[in-house]
C-alpha positions as a Python dict, from the first residue, in 0.01 Angstrom:
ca = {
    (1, 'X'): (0, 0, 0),
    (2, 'X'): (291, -73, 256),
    (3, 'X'): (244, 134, 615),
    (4, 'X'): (440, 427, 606),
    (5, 'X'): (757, 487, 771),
    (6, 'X'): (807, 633, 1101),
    (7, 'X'): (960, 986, 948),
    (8, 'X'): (674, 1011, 730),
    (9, 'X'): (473, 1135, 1038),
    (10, 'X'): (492, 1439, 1318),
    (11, 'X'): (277, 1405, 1657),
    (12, 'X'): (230, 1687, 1839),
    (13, 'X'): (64, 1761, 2164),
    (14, 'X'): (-165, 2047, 2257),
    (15, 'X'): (-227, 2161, 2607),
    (16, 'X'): (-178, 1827, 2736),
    (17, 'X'): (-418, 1624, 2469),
    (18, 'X'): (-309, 1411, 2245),
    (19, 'X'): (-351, 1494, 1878),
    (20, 'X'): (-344, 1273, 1532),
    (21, 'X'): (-20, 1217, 1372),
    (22, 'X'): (-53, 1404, 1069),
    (23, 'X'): (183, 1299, 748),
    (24, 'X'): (404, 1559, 594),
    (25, 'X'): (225, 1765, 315),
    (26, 'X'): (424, 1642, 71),
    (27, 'X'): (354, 1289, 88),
    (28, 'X'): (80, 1122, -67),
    (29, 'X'): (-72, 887, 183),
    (30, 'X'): (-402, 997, 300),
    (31, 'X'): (-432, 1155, 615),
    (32, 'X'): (-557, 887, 819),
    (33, 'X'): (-538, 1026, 1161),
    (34, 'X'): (-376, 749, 1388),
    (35, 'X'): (-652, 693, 1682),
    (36, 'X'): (-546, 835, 2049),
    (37, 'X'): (-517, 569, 2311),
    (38, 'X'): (-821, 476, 2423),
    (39, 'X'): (-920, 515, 2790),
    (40, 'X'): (-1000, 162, 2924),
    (41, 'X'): (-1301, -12, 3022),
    (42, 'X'): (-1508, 11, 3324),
    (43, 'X'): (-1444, -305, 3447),
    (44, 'X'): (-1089, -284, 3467),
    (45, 'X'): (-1070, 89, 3605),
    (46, 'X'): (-1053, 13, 3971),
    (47, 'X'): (-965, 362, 4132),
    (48, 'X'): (-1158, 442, 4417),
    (49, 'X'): (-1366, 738, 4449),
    (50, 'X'): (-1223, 1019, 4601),
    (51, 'X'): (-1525, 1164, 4740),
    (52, 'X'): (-1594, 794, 4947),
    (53, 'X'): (-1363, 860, 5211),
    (54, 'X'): (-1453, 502, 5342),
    (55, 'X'): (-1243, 351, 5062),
    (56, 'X'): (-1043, 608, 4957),
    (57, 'X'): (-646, 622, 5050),
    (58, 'X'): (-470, 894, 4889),
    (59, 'X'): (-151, 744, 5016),
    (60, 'X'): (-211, 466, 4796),
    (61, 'X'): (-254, 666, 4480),
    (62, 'X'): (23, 859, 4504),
    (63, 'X'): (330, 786, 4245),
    (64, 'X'): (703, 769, 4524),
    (65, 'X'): (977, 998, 4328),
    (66, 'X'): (1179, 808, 4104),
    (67, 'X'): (1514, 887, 4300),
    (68, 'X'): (1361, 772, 4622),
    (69, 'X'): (1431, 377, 4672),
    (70, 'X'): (1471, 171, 4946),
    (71, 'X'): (1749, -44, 5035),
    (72, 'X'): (1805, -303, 5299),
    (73, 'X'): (1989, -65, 5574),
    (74, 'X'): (1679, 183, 5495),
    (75, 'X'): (1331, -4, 5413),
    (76, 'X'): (1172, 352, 5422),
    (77, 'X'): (1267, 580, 5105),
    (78, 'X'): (1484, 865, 5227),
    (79, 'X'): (1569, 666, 5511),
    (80, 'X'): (1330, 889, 5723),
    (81, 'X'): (1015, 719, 5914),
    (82, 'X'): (675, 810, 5812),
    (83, 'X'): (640, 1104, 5952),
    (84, 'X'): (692, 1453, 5832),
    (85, 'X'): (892, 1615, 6047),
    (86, 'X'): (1243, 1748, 5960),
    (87, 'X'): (1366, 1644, 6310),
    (88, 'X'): (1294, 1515, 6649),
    (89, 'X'): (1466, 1658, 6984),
    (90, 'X'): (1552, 1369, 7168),
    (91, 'X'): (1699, 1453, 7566),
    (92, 'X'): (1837, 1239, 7846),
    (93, 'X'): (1648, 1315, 8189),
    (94, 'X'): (2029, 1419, 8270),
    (95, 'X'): (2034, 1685, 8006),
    (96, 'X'): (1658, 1822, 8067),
    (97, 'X'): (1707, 1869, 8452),
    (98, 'X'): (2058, 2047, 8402),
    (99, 'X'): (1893, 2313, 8196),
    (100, 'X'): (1889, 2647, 8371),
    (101, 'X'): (1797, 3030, 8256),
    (102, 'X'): (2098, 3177, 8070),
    (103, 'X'): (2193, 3540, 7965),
    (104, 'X'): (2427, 3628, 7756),
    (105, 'X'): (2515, 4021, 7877),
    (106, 'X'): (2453, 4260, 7540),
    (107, 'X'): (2778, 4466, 7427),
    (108, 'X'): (2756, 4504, 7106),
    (109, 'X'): (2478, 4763, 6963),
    (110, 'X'): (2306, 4482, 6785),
    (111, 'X'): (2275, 4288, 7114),
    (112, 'X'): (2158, 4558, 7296),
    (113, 'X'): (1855, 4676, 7023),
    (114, 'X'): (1752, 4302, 7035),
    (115, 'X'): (1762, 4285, 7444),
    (116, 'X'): (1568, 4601, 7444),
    (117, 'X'): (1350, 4478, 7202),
    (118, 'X'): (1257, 4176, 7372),
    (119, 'X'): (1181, 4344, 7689),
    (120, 'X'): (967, 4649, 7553),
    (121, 'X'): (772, 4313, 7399),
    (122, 'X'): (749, 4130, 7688),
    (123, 'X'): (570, 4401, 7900),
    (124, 'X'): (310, 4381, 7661),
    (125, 'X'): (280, 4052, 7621),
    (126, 'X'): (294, 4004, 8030),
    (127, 'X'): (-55, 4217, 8027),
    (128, 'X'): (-222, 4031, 7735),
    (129, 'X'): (-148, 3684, 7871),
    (130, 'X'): (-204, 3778, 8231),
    (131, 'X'): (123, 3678, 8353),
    (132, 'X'): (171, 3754, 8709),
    (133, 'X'): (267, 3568, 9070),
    (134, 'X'): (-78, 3405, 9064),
    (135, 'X'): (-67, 3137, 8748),
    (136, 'X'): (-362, 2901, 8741),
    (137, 'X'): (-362, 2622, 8472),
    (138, 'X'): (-607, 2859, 8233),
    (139, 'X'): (-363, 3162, 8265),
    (140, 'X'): (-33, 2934, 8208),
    (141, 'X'): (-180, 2771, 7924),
    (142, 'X'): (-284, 3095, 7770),
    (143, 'X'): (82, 3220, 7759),
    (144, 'X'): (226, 2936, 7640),
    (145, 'X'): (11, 2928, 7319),
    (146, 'X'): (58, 3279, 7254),
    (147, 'X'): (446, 3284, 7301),
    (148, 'X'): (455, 2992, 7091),
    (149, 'X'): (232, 3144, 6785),
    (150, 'X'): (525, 3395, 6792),
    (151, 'X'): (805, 3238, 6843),
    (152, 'X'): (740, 3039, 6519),
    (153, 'X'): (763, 3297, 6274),
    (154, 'X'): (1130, 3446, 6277),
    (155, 'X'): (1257, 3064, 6225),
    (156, 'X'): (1067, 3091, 5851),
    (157, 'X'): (1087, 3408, 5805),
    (158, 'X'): (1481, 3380, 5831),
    (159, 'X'): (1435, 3084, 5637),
    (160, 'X'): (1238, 3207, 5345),
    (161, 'X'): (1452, 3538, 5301),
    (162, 'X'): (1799, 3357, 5295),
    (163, 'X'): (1598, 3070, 5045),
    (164, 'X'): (1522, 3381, 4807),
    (165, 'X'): (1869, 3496, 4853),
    (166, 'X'): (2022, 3220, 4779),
    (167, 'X'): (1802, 3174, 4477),
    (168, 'X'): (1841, 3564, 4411),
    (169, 'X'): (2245, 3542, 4426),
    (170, 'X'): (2259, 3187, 4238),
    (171, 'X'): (2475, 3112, 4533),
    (172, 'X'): (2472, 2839, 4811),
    (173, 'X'): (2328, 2922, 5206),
    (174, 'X'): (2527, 2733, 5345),
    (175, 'X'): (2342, 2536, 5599),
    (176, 'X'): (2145, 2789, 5787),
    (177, 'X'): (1804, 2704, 5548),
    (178, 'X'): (1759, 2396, 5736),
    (179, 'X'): (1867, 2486, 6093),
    (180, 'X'): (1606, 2783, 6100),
    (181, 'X'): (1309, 2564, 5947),
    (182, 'X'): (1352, 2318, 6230),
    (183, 'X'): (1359, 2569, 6455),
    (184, 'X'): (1017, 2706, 6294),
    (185, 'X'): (907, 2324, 6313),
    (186, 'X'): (1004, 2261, 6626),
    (187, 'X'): (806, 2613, 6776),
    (188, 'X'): (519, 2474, 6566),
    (189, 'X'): (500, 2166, 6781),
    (190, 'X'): (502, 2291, 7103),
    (191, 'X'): (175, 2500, 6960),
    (192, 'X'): (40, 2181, 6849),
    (193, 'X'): (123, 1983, 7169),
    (194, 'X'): (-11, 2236, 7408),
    (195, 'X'): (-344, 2282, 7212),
    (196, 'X'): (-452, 1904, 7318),
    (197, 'X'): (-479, 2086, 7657),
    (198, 'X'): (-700, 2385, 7552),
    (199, 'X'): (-862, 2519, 7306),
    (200, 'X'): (-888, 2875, 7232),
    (201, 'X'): (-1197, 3062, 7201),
    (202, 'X'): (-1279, 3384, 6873),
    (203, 'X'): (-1081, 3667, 7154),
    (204, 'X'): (-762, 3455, 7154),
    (205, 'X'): (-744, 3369, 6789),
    (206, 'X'): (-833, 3740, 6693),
    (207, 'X'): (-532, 3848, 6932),
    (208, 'X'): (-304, 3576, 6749),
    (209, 'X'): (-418, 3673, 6381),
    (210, 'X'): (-353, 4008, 6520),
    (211, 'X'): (-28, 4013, 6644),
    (212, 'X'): (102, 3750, 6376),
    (213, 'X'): (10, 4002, 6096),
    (214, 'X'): (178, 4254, 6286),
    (215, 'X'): (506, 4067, 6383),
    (216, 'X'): (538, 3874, 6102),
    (217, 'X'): (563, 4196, 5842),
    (218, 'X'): (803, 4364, 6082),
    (219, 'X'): (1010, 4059, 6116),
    (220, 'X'): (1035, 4022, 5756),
    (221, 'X'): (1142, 4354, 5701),
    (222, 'X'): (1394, 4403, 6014),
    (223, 'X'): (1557, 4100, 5872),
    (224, 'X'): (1596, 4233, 5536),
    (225, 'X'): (1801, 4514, 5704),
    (226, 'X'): (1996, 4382, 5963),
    (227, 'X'): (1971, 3974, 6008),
    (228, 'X'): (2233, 3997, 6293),
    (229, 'X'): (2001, 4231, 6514),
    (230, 'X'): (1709, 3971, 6467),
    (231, 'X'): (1921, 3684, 6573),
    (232, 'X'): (2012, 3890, 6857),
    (233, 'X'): (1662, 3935, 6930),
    (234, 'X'): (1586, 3601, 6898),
    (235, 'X'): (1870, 3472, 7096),
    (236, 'X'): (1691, 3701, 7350),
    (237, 'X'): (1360, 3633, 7287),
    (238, 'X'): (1404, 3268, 7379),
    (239, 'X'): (1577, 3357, 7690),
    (240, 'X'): (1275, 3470, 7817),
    (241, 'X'): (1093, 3148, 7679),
    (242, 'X'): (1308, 2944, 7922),
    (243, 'X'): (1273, 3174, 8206),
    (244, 'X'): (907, 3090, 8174),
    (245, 'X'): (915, 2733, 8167),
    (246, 'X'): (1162, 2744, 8468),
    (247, 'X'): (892, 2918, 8652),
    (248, 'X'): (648, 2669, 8532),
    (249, 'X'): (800, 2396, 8621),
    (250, 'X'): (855, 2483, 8975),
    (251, 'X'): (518, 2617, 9013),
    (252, 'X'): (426, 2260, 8924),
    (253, 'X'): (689, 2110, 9198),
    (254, 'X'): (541, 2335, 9427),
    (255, 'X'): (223, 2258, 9376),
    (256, 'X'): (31, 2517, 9213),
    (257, 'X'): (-82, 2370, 8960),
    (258, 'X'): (-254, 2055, 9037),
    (259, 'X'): (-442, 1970, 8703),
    (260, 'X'): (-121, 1936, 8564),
    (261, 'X'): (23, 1662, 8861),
    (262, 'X'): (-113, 1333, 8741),
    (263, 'X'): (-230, 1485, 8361),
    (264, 'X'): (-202, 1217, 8116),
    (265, 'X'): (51, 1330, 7775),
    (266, 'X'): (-106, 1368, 7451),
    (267, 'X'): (34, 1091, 7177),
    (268, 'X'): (180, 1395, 7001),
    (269, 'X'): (424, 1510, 7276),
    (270, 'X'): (539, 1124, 7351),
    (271, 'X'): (596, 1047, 6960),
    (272, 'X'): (802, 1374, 6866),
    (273, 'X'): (965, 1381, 7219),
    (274, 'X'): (1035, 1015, 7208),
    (275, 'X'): (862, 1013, 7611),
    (276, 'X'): (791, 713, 7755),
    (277, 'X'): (375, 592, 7775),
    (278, 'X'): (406, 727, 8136),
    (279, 'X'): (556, 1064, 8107),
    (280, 'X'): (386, 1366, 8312),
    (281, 'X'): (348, 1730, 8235),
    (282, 'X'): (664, 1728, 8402),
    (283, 'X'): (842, 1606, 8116),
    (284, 'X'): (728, 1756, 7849),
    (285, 'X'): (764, 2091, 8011),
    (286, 'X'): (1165, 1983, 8079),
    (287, 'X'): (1211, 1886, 7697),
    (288, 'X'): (980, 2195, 7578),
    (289, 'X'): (1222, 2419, 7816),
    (290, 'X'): (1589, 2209, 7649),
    (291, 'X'): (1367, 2333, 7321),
    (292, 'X'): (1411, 2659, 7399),
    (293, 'X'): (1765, 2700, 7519),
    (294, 'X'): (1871, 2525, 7171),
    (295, 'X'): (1717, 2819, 7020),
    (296, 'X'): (1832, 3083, 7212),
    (297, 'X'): (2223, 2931, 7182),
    (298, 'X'): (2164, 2921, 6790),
    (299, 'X'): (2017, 3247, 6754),
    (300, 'X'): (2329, 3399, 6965),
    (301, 'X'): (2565, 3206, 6774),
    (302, 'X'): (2441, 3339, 6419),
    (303, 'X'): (2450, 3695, 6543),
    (304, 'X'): (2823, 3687, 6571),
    (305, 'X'): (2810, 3516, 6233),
    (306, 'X'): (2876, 3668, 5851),
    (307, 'X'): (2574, 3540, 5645),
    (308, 'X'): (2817, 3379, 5416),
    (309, 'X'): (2949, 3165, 5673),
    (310, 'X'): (2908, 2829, 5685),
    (311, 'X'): (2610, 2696, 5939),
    (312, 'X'): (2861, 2516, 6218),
    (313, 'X'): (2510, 2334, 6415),
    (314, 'X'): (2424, 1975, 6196),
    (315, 'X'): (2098, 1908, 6121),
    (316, 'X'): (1898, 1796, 6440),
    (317, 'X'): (2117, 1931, 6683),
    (318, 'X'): (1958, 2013, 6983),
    (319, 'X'): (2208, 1978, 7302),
    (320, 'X'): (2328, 2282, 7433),
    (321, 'X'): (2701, 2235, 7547),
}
């Protein structure tokens, strides 16, 4: 009898297994169910194990996008290295060193709810990190990872809301999506960075987990009513973030902290900082410091924005002018 034709059969697929062609009922070849593919041998399966971490690479097993090629101007796909962050802040010595505290004077009743905000914040936040005119190495370090664990939630949260929104309304954002997670990012590495210098014991973390739970679910839901007041606040909020590193930083002219004179960077601050093998504390603390004034200039900026508008910083912009 001649093979049947290709109509002459339906396949179908159930939860993800393959299953028998089947002929139509009203044909009369037999129902010879057409074998599944057959899984192959032993010898030529040469996976490695994922539980032998000696041999196992998961970059190696894992299939690139089909849109993603690379060309000759861009040997990586995406044209991006192989890291994974969205940007890297990249200063002149110049442009670190002309960085000073700034304030923008509150008018407006937005401004002034986020300035007052800030500071009722900050007097706490002076008394749990110990902040005061005697800053040894423990007590800096110790405000620095705690301002940072903060200051790297409004950037996402912002993000996340105006990500729904945009999904919500079926409607573009505009450009501020990407601008806020770098500035989340970018918070998030100064945590990381400064954590190769100490690392915190069960009362610091249960402060952070804390005061995260707390801050983040307020953030979220001042945002939801008035994103130009948390911009504001921001905006403010980093102000005080480079008032702090300004102190630092002449503390450590001056001598007070002498751990920090001759301390060797981590390879985390000279890759994402693009520092050179023999930067000091120095540095970092000048391009953590330009980090923060970004911020603070961005946050201002979208205050005095509609939401609608479109974003007017490009993507890895990080001078202030």
């Amino acid at each position: 009898m001649p093979p049947p034709s290709g109509n002459q059969f339906r396949s179908r697929r159930v939860y993800g297994k393959c299953v028998a062609a089947i002929p139509p009922l009203a044909t009369t070849v037999p129902r010879t169910p057409t074998p599944c593919a057959q899984p192959a041998s032993a010898e030529k399966l040469s996976t490695p194990d994922p539980k032998d971490h000696s041999t196992y690479n998961a970059a190696d097993n894992v299939m690139p996008h089909p849109g993603l090629r690379a060309t000759a101007s861009s040997p990586e796909a995406g044209g991006k290295d192989k890291s994974y962050w969205l940007m890297q802040p990249i200063y002149s010595k110049e442009y670190v060193e002309s960085v000073e505290p700034h304030h923008q004077v509150p008018k407006a009743f937005f401004e002034k709810a986020g300035y007052y905000g800030v500071q009722a914040m900050r007097s706490l936040f002076d008394v749990a990190t110990g902040y005061g005119h005697q800053m040894t190495e423990e007590r800096w370090l110790r405000r620095i990872l705690f301002l940072e664990t903060v200051a790297g939630v409004p950037g996402f949260v912002a993000g996340m809301l105006r990500h729904m929104r945009s999904l919500r309304s079926m409607k573009r954002d505009r450009g501020w999506i990407h601008t806020l997670l770098e500035e989340a990012e970018n918070e998030r590495m100064h945590l990381l960075t400064f954590l190769q210098f100490r690392e915190p014991g069960p009362l610091m973390r249960g402060t952070v987990l804390l005061g995260q739970g707390v801050f983040l679910n307020f953030y979220l839901l001042a945002y939801t009513i008035s994103p130009r007041t948390c911009h504001s606040f921001v905006g403010y909020l980093e102000e005080e973030a480079v008032k702090t590193y300004t102190r630092c930083i002449k503390d450590l002219d001056a001598g007070l902290i002498p751990q920090w004179e001759k301390k060797a960077l981590p390879e985390i601050a000279i890759k994402y900082w693009q520092l050179s093998p023999d930067a000091t504390m120095r540095d970092l603390l000048l391009a953590v410091r330009a980090d923060e004034a970004c911020h603070s200039h961005v946050n201002h900026a979208f205050s005095h924005m509609k939401p609608s508008e479109e974003n007017p910083f490009l993507p890895g912009t990080v001078h202030v002018p």
